[in-house]
NUTILO-699845 format. One line per field, with one value per residue: residue number from 1; residue in one letter; x, y, z of N, C-alpha, C in turn. Coordinates in nm, 4 decimals, padded with zeros to 6 digits. Atoms other than C-alpha are relative to their C-alpha. Layout:
REM residues N
nr [NUM,...]
rest [A,...]
n_X [X,...]
n_Y [Y,...]
n_Z [Z,...]
ca_X [X,...]
ca_Y [Y,...]
ca_Z [Z,...]
c_X [X,...]
c_Y [Y,...]
c_Z [Z,...]
//
This chain:
REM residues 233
nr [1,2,3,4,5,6,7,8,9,10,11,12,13,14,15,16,17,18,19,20,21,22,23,24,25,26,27,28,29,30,31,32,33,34,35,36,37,38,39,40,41,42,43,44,45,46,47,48,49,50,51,52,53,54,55,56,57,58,59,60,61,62,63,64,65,66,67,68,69,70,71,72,73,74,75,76,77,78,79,80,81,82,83,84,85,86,87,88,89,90,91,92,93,94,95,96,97,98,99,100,101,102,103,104,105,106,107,108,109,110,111,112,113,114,115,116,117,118,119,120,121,122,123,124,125,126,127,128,129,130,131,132,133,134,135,136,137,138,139,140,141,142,143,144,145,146,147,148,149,150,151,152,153,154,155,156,157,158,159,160,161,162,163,164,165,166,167,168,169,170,171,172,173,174,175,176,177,178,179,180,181,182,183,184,185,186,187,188,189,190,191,192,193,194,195,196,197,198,199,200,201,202,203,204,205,206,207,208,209,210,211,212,213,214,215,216,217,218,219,220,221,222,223,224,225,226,227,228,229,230,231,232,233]
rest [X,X,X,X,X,X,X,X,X,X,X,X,X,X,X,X,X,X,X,X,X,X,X,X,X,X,X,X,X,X,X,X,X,X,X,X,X,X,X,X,X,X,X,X,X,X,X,X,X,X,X,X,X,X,X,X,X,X,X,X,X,X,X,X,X,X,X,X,X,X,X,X,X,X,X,X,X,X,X,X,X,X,X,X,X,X,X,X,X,X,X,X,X,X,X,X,X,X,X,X,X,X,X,X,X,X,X,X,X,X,X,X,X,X,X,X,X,X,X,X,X,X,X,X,X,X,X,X,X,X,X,X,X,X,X,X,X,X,X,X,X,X,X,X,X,X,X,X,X,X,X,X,X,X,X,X,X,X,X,X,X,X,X,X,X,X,X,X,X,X,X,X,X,X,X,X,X,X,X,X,X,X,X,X,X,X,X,X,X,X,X,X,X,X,X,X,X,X,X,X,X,X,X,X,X,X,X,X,X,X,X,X,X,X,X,X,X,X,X,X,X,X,X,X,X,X,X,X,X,X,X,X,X]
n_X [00.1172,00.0510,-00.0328,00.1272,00.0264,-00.0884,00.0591,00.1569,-00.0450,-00.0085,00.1319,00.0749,00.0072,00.0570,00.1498,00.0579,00.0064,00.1020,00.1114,00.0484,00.0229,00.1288,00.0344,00.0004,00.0968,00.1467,00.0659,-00.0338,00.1179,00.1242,-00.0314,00.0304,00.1518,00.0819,00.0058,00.1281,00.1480,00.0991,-00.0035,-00.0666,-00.1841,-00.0877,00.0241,-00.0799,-00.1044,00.0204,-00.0335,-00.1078,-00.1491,00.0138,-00.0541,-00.1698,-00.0934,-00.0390,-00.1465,-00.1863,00.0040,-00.0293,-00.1591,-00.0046,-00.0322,-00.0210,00.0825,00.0173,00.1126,00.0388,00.0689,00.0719,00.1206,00.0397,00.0403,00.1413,00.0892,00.0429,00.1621,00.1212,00.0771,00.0702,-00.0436,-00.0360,-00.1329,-00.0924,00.0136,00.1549,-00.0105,-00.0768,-00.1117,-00.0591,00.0074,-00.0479,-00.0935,-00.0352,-00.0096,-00.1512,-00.1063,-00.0093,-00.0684,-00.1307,-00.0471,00.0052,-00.1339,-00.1531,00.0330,00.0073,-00.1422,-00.0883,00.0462,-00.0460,-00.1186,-00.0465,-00.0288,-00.1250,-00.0727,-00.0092,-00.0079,-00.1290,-00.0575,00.0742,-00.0353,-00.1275,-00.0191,-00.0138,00.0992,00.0970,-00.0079,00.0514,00.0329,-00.0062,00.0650,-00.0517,00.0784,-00.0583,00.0775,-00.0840,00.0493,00.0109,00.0212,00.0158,00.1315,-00.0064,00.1244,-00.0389,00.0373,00.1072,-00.0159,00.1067,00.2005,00.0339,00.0625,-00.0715,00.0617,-00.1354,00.0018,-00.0863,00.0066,-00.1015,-00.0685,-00.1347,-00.1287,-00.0449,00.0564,00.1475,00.0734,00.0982,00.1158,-00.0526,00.0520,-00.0530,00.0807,00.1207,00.0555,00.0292,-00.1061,00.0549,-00.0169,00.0518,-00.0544,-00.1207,-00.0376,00.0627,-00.1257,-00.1002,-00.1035,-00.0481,00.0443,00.0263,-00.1229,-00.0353,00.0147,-00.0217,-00.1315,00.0312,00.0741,00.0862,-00.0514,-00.1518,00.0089,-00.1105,-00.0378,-00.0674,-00.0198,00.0548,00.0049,00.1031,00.0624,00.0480,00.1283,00.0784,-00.0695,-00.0306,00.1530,00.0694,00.0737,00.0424,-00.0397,-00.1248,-00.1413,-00.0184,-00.0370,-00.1632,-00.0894,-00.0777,00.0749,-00.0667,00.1036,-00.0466,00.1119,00.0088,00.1140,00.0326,00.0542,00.0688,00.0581]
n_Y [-00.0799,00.0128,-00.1241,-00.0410,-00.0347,-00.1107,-00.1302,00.0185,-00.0792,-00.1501,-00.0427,-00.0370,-00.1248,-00.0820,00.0155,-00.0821,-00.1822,-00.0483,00.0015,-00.1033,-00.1600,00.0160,-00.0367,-00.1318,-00.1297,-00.0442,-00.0502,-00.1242,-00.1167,00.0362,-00.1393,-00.1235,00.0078,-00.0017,-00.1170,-00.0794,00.1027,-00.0661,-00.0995,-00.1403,00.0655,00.0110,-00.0888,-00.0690,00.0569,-00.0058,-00.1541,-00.0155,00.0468,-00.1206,-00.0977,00.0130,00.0248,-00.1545,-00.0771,00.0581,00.0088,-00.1112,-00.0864,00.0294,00.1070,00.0444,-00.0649,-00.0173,00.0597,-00.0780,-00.1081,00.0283,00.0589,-00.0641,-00.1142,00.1005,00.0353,-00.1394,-00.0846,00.0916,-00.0340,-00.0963,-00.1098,-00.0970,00.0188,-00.0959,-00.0687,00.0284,00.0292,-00.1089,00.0565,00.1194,00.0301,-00.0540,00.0850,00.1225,-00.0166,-00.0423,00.1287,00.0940,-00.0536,00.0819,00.1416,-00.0177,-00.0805,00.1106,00.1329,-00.0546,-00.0103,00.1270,00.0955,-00.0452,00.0499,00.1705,-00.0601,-00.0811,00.0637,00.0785,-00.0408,-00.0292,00.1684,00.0950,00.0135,00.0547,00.1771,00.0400,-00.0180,-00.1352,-00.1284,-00.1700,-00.0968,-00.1370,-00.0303,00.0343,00.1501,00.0900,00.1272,00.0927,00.0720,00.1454,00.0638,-00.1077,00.0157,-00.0071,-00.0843,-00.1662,-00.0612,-00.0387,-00.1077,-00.0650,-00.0401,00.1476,00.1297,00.0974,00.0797,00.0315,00.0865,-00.0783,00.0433,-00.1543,00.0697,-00.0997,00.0640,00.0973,00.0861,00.0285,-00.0523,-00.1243,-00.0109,00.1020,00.0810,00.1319,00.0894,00.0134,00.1206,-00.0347,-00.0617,-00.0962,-00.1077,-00.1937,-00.0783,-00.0422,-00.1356,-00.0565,00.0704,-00.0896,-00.0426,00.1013,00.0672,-00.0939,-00.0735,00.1462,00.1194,-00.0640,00.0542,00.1110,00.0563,00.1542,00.1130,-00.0343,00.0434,-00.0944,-00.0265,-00.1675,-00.0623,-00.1333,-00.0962,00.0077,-00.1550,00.0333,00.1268,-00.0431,-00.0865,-00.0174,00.0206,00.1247,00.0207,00.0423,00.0268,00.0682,-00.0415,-00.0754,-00.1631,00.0611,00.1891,00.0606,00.0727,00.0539,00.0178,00.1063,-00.0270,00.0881,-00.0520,00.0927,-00.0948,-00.1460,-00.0617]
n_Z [00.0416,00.1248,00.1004,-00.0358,-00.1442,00.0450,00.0855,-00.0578,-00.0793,00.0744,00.0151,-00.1231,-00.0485,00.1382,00.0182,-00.1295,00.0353,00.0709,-00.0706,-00.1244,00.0474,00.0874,-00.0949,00.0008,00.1177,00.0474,-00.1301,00.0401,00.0981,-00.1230,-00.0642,00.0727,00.0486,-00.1963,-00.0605,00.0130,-00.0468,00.0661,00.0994,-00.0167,-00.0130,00.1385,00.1107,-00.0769,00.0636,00.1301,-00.0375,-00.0155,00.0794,00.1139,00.0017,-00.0140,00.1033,00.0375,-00.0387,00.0444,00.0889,00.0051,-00.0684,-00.1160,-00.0465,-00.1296,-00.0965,-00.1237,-00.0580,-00.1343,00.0385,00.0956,-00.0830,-00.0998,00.0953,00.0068,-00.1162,-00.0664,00.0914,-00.0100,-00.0862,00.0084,-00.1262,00.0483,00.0650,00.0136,00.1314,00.1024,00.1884,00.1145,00.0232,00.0302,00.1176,00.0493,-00.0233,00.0765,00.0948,-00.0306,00.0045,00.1751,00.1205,-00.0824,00.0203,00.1434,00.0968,00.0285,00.0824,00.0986,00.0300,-00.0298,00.1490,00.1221,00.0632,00.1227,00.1575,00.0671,-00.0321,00.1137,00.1642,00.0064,00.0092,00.0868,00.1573,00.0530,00.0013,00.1765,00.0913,-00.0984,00.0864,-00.0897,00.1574,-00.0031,-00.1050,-00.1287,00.0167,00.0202,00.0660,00.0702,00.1023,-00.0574,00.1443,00.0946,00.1089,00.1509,00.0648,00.0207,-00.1441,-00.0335,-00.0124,-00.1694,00.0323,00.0379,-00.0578,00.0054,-00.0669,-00.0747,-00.1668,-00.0691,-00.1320,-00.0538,-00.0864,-00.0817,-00.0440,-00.1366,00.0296,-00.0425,00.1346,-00.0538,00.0864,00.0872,00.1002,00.0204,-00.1597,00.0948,00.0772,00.1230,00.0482,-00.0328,00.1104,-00.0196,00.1082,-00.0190,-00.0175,-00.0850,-00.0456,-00.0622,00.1219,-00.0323,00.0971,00.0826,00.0623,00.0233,00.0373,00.1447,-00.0183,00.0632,00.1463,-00.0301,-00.0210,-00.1049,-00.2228,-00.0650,-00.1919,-00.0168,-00.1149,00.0329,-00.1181,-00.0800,00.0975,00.1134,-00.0685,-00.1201,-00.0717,-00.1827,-00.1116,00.0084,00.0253,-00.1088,-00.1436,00.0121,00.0765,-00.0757,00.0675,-00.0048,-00.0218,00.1088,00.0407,00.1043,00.0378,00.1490,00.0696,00.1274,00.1021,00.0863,00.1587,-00.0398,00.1407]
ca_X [01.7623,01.6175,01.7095,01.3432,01.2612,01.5405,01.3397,00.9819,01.1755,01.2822,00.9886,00.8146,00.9272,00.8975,00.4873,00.4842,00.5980,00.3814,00.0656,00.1681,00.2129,-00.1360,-00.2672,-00.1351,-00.2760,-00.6103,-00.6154,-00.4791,-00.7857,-01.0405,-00.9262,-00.9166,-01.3004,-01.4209,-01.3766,-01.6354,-01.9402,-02.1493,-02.2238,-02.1195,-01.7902,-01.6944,-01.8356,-01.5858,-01.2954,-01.4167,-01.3988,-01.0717,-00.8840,-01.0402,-00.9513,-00.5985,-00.5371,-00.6378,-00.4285,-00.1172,-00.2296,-00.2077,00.1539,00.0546,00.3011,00.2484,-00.0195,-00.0629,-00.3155,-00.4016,-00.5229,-00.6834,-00.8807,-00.9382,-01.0556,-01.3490,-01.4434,-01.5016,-01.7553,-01.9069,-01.9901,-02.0821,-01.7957,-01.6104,-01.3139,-00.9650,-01.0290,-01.2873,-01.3462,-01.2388,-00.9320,-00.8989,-00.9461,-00.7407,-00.4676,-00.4868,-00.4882,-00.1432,-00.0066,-00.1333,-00.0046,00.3517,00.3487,00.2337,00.5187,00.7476,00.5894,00.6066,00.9439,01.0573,00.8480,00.9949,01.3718,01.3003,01.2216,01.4342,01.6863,01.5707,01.5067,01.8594,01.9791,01.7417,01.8528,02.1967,02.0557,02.1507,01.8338,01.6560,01.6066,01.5590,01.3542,01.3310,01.1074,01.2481,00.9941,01.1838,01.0933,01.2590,01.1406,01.0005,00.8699,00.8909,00.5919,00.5590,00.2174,00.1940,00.2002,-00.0679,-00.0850,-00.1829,-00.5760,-00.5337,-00.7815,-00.6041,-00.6944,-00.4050,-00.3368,-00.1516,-00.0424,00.0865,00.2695,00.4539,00.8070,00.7548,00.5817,00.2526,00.0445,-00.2598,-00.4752,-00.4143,-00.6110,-00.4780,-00.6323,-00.9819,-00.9659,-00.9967,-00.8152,-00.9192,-00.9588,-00.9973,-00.8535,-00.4997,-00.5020,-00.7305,-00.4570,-00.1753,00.1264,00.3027,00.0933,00.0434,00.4117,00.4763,00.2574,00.3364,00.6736,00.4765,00.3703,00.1197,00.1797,00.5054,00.5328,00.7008,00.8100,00.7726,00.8988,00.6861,00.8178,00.5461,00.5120,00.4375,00.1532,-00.0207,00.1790,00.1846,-00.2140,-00.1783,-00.4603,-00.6667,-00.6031,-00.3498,-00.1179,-00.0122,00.1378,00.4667,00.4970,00.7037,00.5039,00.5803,00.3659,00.3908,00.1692,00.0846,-00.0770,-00.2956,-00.4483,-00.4817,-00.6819]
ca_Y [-05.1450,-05.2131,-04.8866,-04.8597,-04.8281,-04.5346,-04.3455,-04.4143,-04.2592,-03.9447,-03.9407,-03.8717,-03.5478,-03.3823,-03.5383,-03.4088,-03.0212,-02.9803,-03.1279,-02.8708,-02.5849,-02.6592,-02.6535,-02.3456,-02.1425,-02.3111,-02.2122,-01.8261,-01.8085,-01.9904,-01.7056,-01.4421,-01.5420,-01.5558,-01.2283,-01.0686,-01.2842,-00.9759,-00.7819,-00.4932,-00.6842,-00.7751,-00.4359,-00.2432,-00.4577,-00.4096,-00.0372,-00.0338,-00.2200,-00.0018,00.2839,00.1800,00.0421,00.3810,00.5558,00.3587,00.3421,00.7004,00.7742,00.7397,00.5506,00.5325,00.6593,00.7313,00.4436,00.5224,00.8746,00.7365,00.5142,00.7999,01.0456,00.7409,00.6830,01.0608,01.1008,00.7633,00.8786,01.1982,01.3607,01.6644,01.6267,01.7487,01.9209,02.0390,01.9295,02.2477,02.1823,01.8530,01.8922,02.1732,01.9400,01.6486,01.8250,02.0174,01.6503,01.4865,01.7562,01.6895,01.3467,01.4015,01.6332,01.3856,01.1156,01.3075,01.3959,01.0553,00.9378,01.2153,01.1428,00.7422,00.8509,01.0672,00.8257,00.5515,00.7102,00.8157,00.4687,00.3405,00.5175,00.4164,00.0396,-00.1080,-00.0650,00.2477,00.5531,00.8834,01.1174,01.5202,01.5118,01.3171,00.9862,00.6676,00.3485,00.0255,-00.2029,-00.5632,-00.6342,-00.4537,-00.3751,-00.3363,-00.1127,00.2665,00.4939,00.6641,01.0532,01.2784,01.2874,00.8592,00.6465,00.3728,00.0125,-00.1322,-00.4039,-00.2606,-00.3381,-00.0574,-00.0855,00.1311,00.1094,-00.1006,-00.3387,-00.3124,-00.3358,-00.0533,-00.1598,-00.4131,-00.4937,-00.8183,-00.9308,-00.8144,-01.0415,-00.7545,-00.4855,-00.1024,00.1865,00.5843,00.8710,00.9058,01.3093,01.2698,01.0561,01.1351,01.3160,01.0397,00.8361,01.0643,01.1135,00.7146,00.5444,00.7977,00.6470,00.2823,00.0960,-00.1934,-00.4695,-00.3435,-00.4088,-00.1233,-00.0780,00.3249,00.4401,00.7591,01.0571,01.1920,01.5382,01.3312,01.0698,01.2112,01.4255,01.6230,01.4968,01.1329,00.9288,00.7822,00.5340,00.3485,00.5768,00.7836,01.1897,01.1906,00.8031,00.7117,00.4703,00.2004,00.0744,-00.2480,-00.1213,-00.3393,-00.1504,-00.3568,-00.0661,00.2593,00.5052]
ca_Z [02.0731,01.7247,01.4668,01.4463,01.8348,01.8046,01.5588,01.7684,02.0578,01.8859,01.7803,02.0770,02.2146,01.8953,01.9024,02.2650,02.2011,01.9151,02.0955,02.3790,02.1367,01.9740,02.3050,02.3879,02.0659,02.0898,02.4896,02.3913,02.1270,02.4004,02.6051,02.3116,02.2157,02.6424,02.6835,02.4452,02.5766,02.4034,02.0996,02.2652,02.3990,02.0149,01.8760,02.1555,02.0238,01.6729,01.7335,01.8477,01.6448,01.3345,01.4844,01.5736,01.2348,01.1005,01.2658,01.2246,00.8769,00.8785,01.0231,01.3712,01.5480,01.8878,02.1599,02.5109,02.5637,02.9071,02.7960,02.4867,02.7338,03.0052,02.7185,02.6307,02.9569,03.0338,02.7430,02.7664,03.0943,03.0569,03.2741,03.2181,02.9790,02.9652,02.6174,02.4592,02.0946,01.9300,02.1195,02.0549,01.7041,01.6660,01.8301,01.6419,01.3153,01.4440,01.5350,01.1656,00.9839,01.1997,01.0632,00.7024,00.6115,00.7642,00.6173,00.2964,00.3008,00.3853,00.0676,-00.1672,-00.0914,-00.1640,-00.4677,-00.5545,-00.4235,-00.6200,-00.9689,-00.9222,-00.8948,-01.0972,-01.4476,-01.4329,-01.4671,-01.8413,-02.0576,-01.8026,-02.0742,-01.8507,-02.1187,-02.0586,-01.8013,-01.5477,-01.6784,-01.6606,-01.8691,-02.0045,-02.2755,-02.1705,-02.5518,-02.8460,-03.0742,-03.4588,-03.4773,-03.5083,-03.1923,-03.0174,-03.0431,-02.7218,-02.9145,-02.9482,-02.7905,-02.6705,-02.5243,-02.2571,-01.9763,-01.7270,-01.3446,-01.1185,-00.8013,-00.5161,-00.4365,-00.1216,-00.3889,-00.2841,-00.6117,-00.5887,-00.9265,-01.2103,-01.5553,-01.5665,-01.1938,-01.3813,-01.6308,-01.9041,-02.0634,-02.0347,-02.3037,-02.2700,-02.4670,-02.3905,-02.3238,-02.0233,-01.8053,-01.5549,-01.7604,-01.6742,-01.9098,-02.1726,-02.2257,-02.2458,-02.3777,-02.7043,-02.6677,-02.7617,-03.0693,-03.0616,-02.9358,-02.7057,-02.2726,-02.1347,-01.7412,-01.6498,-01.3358,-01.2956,-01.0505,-00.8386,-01.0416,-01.3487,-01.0966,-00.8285,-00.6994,-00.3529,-00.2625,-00.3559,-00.4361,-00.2298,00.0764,-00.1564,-00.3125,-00.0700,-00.1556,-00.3281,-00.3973,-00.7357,-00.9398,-01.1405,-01.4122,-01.6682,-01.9167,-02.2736,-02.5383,-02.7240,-02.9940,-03.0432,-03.2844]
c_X [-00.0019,00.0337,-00.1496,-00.0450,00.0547,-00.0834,-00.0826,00.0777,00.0554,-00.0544,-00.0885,-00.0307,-00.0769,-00.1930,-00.0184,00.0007,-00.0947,-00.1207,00.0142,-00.0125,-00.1021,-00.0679,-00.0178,-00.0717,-00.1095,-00.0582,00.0061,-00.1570,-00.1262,-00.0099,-00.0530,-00.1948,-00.0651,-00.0339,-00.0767,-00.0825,-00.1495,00.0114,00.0375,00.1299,00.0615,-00.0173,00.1283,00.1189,-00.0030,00.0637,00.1425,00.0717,-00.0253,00.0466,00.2031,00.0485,-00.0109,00.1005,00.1026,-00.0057,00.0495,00.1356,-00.0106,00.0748,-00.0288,-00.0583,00.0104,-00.1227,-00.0880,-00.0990,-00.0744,-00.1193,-00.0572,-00.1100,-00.1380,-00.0306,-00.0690,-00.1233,-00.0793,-00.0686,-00.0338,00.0886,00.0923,00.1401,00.0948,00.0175,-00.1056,-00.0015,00.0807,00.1564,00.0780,00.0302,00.1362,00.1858,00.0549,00.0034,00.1717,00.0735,00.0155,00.1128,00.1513,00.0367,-00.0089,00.1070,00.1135,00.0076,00.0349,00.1400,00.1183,-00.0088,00.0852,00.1791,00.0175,-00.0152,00.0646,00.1274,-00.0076,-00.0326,00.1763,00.0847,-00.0182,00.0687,00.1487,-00.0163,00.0235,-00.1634,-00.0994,00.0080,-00.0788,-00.0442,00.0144,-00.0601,-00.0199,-00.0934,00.1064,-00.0400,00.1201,-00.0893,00.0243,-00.0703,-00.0013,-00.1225,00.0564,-00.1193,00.0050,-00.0079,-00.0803,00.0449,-00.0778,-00.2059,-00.0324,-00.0896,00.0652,-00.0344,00.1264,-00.0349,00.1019,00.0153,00.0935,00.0047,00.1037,00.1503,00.0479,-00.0738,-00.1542,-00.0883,-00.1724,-00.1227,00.0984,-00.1374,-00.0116,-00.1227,-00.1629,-00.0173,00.0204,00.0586,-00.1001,00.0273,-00.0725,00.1195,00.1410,-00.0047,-00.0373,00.0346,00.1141,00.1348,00.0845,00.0209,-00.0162,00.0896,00.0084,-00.0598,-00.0037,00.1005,-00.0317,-00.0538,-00.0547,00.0602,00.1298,-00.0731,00.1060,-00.0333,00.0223,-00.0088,-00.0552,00.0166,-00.1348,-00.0243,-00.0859,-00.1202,-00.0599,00.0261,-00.0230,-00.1303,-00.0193,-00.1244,-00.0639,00.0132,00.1483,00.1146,-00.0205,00.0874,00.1627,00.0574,00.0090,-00.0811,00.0558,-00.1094,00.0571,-00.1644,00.0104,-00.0896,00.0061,-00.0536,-00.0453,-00.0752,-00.0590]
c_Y [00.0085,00.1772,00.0241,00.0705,00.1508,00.1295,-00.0010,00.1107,00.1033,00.0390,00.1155,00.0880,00.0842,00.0207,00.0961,00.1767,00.0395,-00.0342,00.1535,00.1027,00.0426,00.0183,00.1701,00.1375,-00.0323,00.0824,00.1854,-00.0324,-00.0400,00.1414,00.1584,00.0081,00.0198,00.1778,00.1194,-00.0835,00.1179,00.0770,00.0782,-00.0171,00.0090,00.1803,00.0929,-00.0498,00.0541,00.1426,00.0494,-00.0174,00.0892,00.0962,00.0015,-00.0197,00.1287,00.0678,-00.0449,00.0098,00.1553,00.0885,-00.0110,-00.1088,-00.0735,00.0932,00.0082,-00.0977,00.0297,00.1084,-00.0101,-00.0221,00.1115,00.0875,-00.0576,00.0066,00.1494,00.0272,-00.1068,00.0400,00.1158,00.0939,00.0864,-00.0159,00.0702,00.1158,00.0567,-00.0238,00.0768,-00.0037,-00.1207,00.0016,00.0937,-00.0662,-00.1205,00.0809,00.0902,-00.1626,-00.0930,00.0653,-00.0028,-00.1266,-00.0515,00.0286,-00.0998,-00.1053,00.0148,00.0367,-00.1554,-00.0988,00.0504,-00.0310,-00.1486,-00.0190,00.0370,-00.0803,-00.1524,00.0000,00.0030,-00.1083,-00.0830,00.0059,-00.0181,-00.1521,-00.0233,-00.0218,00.0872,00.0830,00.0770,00.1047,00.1603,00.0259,-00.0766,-00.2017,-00.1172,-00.1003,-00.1120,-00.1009,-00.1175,-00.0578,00.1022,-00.0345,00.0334,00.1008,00.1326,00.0383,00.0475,00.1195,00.0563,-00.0308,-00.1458,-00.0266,-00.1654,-00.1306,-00.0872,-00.0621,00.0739,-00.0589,00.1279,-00.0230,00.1435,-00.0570,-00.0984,-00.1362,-00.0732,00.0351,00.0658,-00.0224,-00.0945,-00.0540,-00.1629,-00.0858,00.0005,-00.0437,00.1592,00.1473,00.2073,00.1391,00.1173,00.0638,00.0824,00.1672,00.0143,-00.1160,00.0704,00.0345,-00.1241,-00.1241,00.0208,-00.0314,-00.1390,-00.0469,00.0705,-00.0853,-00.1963,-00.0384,-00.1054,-00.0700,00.0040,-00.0190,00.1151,-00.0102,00.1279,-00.0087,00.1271,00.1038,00.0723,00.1509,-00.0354,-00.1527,00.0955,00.0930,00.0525,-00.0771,-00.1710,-00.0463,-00.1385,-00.0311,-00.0590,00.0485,00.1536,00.1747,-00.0536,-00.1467,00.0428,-00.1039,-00.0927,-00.0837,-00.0827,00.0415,-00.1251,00.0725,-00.0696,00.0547,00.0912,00.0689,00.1097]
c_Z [-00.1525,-00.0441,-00.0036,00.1472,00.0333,-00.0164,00.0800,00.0698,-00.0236,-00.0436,00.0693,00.0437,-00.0738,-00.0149,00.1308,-00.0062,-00.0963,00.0316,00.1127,-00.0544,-00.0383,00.1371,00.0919,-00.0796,00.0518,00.2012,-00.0637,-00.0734,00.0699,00.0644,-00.0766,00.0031,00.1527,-00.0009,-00.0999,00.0051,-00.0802,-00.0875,00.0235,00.0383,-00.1565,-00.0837,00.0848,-00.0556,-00.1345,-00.0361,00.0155,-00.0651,-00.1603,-00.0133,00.0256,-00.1584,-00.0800,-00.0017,-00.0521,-00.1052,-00.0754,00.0702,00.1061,00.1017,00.1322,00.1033,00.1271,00.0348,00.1102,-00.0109,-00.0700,00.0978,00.0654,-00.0974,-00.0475,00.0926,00.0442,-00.0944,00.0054,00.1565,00.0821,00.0974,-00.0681,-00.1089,-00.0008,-00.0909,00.0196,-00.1631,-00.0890,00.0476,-00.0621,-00.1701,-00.1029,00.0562,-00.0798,-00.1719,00.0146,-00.0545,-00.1347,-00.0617,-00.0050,-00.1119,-00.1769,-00.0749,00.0301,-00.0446,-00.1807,-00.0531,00.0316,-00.1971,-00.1358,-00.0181,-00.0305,-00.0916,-00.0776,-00.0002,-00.1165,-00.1811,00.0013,-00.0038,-00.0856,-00.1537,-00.0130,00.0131,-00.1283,-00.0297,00.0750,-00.1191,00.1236,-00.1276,00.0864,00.1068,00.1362,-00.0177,-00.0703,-00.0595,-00.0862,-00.1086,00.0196,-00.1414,-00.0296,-00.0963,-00.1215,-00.0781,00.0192,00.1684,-00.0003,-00.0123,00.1676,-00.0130,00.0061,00.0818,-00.0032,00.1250,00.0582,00.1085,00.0648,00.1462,00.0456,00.1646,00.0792,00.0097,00.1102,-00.1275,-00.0298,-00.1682,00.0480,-00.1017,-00.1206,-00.0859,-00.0014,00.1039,-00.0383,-00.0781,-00.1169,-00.0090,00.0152,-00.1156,00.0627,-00.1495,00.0960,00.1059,00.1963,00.1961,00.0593,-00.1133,-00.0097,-00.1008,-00.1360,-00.0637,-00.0375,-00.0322,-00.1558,-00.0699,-00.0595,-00.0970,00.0774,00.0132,00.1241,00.1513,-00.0003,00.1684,-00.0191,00.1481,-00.0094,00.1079,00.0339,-00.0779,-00.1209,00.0785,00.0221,00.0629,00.1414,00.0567,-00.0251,-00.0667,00.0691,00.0945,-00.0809,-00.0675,00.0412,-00.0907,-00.0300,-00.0492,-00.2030,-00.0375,-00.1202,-00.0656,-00.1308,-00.0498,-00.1602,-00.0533,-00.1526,-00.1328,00.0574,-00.1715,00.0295]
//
């Protein structure tokens, strides 16, 4: 048997499993797509999976499906429900608020946990008020005062990584008046001359603190922020 022939034939299988696996997905998404045949099929799916990712999005780990379902079917068709609203409502705002604080207290000791780690790294400065920052260039131009107007690229980022807002990704750079900025910012970018890159780690007293901000920077979260200030005055 030719060294060629060899390879053909080891070939083969290999062609055969990945035809069957390709088979398999496109049957699975034949399947997935069959089963809403109507606008109201995909909008019922649509529905669901919105509200699920909500939730989960929101601390929710894990439901009673079953009940979920039973609890729809009783009002889509008009029959009596286990609740009534004012219970329900006054239920589910019990069970959030459950999951907030522990969500909340999970967020404030990884924080706390990793500042604490963090400023014993070589070149971390910890200042007076708990605001961490290291120096990724140095500048040569004057600093900004609390009253400065100052124009800065910046990218900012949770501790899982997830970046939340970024100059840079806009193409263009962003100016206000220093004072009217989280303390956070205030206190550090005093701390820069033109032209300088600093990295601040910012504890959650000196961000956002207990209420967060918005969907993406949740209560409590530690913030980290490569700022570049390009001029101030």
């Amino acid at each position: 048997m030719t060294k060629e022939l060899v390879l053909l034939l080891a070939f083969v299988p290999i062609m055969a499993t990945a035809q069957k696996e390709k088979n398999t997905a496109q049957a699975k998404k034949v399947e997935s797509v069959s089963v809403m045949k109507t606008k109201t099929d995909s909008a019922s799916y649509a529905f669901g999976l919105k509200i699920a990712t909500d939730l989960k999005s929101s601390g929710v780990e894990a439901l009673n499906i079953g009940l979920w379902s039973k609890a729809m079917e009783q009002v889509f068709k008009d029959e009596k429900t286990e609740l009534s609203e004012q219970q329900a409502q006054s239920i589910i705002t019990s069970f959030m608020g459950e999951k907030n604080e522990k969500r909340s207290e999970n967020l404030k000791a990884e924080g706390d946990k990793f500042l604490a780690e963090n400023k014993k790294k070589p070149g971390v400065v910890t200042t007076a008020s708990g605001l961490q920052y290291t120096i990724l260039q140095p500048g040569t131009g004057p600093k900004p005062s609390r009253d400065s107007e100052v124009t800065v690229h910046y990218k900012g980022t949770l501790l899982n990584g997830n970046q939340f807002d970024s100059s840079y990704d806009r193409g263009e750079p962003i100016t206000f008046e220093l004072a009217r900025v989280i303390p956070g910012w205030v206190e550090g970018l005093q701390l820069m001359q033109e032209g300088s890159k600093y990295r601040f780690f910012i504890p959650w007293k000196l961000a956002y603190g207990a209420e967060g901000a918005g969907h993406d920077i949740p209560p409590y979260s530690v913030l980290i922020f490569d700022i570049e200030l390009l001029k101030s005055k």
